[in-house]
C-alpha positions as CSV (number, residue, x, y, z in Angstrom):
1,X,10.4,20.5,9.4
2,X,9.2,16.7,9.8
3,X,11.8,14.4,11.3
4,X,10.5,11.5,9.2
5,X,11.5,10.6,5.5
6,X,8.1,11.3,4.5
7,X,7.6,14.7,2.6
8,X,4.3,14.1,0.6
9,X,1.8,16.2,2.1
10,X,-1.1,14.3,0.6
11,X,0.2,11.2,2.1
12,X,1.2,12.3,5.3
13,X,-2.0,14.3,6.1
14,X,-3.8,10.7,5.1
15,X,-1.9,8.3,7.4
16,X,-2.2,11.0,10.7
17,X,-6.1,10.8,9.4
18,X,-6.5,6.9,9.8
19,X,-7.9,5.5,12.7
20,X,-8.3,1.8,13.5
21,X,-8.9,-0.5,10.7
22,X,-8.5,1.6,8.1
23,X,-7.5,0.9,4.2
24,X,-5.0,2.2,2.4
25,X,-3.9,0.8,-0.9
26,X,-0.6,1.1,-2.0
27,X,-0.6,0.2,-6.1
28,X,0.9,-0.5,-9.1
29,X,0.5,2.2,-12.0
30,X,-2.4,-0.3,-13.5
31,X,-4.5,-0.6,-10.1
32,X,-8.2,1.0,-11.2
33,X,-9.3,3.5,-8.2
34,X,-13.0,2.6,-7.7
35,X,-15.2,5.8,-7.8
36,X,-15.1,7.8,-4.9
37,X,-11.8,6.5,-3.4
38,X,-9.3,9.3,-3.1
39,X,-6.3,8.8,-5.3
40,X,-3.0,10.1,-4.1
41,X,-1.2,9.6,-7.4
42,X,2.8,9.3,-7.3
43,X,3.5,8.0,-10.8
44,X,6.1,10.2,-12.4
45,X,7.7,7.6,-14.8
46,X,7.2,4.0,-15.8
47,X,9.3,2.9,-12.2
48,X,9.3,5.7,-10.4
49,X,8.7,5.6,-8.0
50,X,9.0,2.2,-7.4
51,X,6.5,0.3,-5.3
52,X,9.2,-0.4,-2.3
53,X,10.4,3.5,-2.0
54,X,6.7,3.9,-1.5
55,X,6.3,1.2,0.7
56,X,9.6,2.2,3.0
57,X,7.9,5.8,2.9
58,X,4.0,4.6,4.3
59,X,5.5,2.0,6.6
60,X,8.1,5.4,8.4
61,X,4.3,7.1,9.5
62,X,1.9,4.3,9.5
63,X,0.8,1.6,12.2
64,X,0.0,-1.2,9.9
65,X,-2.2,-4.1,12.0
66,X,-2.4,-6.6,8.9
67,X,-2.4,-6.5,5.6
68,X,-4.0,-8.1,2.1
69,X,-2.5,-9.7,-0.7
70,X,-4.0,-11.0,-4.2
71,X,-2.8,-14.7,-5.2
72,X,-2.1,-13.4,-8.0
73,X,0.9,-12.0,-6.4
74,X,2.6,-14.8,-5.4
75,X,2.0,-16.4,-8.9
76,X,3.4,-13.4,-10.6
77,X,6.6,-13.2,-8.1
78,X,6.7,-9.3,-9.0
79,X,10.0,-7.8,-7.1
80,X,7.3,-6.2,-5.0
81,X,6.7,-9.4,-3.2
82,X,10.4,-9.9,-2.2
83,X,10.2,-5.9,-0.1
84,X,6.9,-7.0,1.5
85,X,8.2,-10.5,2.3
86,X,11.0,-8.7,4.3
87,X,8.8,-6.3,6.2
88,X,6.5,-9.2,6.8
89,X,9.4,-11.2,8.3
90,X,10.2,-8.3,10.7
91,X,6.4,-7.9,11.9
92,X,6.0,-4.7,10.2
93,X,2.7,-5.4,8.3
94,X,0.9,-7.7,11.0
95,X,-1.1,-10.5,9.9
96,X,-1.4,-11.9,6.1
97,X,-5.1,-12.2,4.7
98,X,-4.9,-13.2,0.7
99,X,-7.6,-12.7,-1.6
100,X,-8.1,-13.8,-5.6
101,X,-7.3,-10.5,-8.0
102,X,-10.8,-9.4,-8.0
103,X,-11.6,-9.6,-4.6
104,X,-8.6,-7.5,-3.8
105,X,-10.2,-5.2,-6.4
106,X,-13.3,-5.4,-4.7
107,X,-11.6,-4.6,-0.6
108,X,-10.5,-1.3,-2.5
109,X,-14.0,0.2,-2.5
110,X,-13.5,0.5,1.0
111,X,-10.0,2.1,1.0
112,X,-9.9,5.2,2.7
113,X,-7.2,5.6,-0.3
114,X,-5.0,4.0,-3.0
115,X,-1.4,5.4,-3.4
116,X,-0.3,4.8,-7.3
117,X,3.0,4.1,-7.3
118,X,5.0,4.0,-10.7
119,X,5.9,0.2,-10.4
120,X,5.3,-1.0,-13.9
121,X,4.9,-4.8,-12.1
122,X,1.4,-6.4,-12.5
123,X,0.5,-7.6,-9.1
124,X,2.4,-5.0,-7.0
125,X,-0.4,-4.1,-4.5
126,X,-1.3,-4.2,-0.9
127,X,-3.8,-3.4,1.3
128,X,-2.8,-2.4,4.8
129,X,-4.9,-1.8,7.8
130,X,-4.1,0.7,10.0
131,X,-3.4,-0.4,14.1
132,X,-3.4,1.8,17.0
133,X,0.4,2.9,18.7
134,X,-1.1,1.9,22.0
């Protein structure tokens, strides 16, 4: 049995898979997956789960370097922002880059794959890149 809190198979099997500069989206339940992105879906519910459980869960397996933000997201103030703010602060997401909304739309092409949350939030996304542990 894994010692970490992460249990979904998909999700876990994806972050050992990343190698260096990699994307992976984490999103809100309205985020479109571009064609041929993998979709690890987690929606259950409008809220659940909610995009900092998901977050908490990525960030327990995953080396982020930096990561990618829309505007939009600070304009919207979703709760989202106030759970990334505070792993930002610690160093836990690396380097900011923001982007307008459809740019951000546009990096996703090139995710490696976009985790739907159920955060019912507009503007609850980010991109992170993967690092390296060494």
């Amino acid at each position: 049995m894994k010692k970490t809190p992460l249990l979904n198979i998909a999700l876990s099997r994806l972050i050992a898979s990343l190698g260096h500069g990699d994307i992976l989206v984490i999103g809100d339940a309205g985020l479109p997956v571009p064609p041929g992105v993998e979709l690890i879906d987690l929606a259950l519910t409008p809220g659940t789960p909610d995009f900092a459980s998901v977050l908490r869960a990525v960030l327990s397996e995953m080396q982020v370097q930096s990561h990618v933000l829309a505007d939009e997201t600070f304009t919207a103030n979703p709760p989202a922002l106030t759970t990334i703010e505070q792993y930002h602060a610690h160093g836990q997401l690396g380097a900011r880059t923001r982007l307008n909304h459809p740019e951000f739309k546009q990096l996703c092409r090139g995710a490696r794959a976009i985790v739907r949350s159920g955060e019912c939030q507009p503007y609850s996304n980010i991109a992170l890149i993967a690092g390296v542990t060494f």
